[in-house]
N, C-alpha and C positions, 0 to 999 in steps of 0.2 A: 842037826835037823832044824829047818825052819818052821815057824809058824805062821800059820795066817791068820788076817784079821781083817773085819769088812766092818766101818762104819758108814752108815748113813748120814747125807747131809741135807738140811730144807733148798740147800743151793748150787751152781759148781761153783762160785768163786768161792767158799767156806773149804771145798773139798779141794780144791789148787792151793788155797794157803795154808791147811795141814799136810798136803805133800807136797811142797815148799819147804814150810819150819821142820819137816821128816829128813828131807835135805839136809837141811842145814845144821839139823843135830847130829848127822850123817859125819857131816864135815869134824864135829866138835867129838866124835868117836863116842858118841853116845848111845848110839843103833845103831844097825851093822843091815843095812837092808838087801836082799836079793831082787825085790822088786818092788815097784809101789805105781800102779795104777788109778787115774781117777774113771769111774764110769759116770757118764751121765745120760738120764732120761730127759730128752726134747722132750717139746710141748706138741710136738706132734704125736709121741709116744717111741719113734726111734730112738734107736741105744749108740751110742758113740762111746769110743774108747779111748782114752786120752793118756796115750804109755810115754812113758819117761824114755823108754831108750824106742828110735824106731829103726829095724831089723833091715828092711829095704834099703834107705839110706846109706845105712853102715856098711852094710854089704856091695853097695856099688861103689862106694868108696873105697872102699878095698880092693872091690876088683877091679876098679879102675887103675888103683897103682901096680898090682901085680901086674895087671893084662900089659899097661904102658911099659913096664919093664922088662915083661918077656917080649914083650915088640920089637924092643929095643936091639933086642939080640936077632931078630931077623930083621932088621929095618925099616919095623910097618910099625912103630909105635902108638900112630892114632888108632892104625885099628884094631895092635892088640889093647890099647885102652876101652876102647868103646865095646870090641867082644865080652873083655873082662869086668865093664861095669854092670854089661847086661846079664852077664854068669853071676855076679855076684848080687845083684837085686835080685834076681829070682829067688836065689840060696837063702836071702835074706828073708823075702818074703817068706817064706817055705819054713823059716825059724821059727817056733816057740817057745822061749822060753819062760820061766816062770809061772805065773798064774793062769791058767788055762783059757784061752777066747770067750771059747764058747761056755764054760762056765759062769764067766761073767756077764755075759750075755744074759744067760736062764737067770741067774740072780735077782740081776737089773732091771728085769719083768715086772720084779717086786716093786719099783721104788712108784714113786707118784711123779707125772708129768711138772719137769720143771727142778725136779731134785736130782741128785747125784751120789755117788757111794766111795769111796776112795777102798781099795783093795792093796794088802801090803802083804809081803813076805820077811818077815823077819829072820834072821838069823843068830842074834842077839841083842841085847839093849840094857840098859841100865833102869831096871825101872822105873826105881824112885825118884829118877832125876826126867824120866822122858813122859810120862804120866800127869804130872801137874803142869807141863806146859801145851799138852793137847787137851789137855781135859778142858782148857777153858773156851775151846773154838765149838764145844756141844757136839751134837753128833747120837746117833743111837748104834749101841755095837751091835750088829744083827749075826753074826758070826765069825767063830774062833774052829783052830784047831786044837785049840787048849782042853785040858780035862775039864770036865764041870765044876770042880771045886779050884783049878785056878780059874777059870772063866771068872766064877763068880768075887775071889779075891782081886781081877783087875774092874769089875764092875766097881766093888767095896769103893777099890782104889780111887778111882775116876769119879765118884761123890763125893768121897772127902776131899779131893784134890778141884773141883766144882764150887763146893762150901768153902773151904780155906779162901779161894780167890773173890768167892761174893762177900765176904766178910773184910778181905785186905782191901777192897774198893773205897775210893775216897766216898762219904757219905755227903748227900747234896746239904745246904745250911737250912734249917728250921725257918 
């Protein structure tokens, strides 16, 4: 089972380079993510969604090669590509997976114009190794699907792992 988890950021570029470095710890098999979204509140007050994988794309991509392939076999290849791009961008469209839209959306109500929130589905992770290298980009956790009592073990976590890093800081000269 996964879990979720929504931190708040004062920015989106703070919340693109924690799901970024979520990436790329991804890579290093350190988290094991099913999804990870950034939301952001304009300054107008609209909410934008900024998903890692997009559904529409993929899906006319796809059906663009199936569609060209079964063209192939009746000898209309462009137009079984271009019927099957447009089957497959609907399809796409029409997908959700992971963290719910409209969820994100109500959440995102919450944040203050100009901030953004980064939404992730975990699957697993290492925590002691994934912990102190997000902890230092700040952030407010504003919810989990965790019990209350881990909740508050990766808060613990995410202070000490805060403190460690302002303390390893080179110190300016006197």
């Amino acid at each position: 089972m996964s879990n979720l988890f929504v931190v708040a950021y004062n920015d989106l570029a703070t919340a693109n380079q924690v799901r970024d470095k979520l990436f790329e710890l991804s890579t290093e098999h350190l988290v094991e993510l099913e999804d990870a979204v950034v939301v952001e509140r304009r300054d107008d007050g609209k909410i934008k969604l900024h998903q890692a994988v997009n559904h529409t794309t993929t899906g006319a991509a796809g059906g663009a090669l199936w569609g060209g392939l079964i063209g192939m076999l009746f000898f209309v290849p462009f137009l079984g590509a271009a019927v099957g791009a447009a089957a497959g961008a609907a399809g796409g469209a029409a997908t959700d997976t992971g963290v719910n839209d409209q969820f994100m959306k109500d959440l995102a109500q919450n944040l203050r114009p100009g901030a953004a929130a980064l939404f992730v589905l975990v699957k697993q992770a290492a925590g002691d190794k994934v912990i102190p290298q997000l902890a230092t980009y700040g952030g407010q956790l504003v919810q989990t699907s965790l019990s209350q009592e881990d909740e508050d073990h990766l808060r613990e976590a995410a202070k000490a792992a805060r403190a460690r890093a302002g303390q390893e800081a080179p110190q300016p000269a006197a």
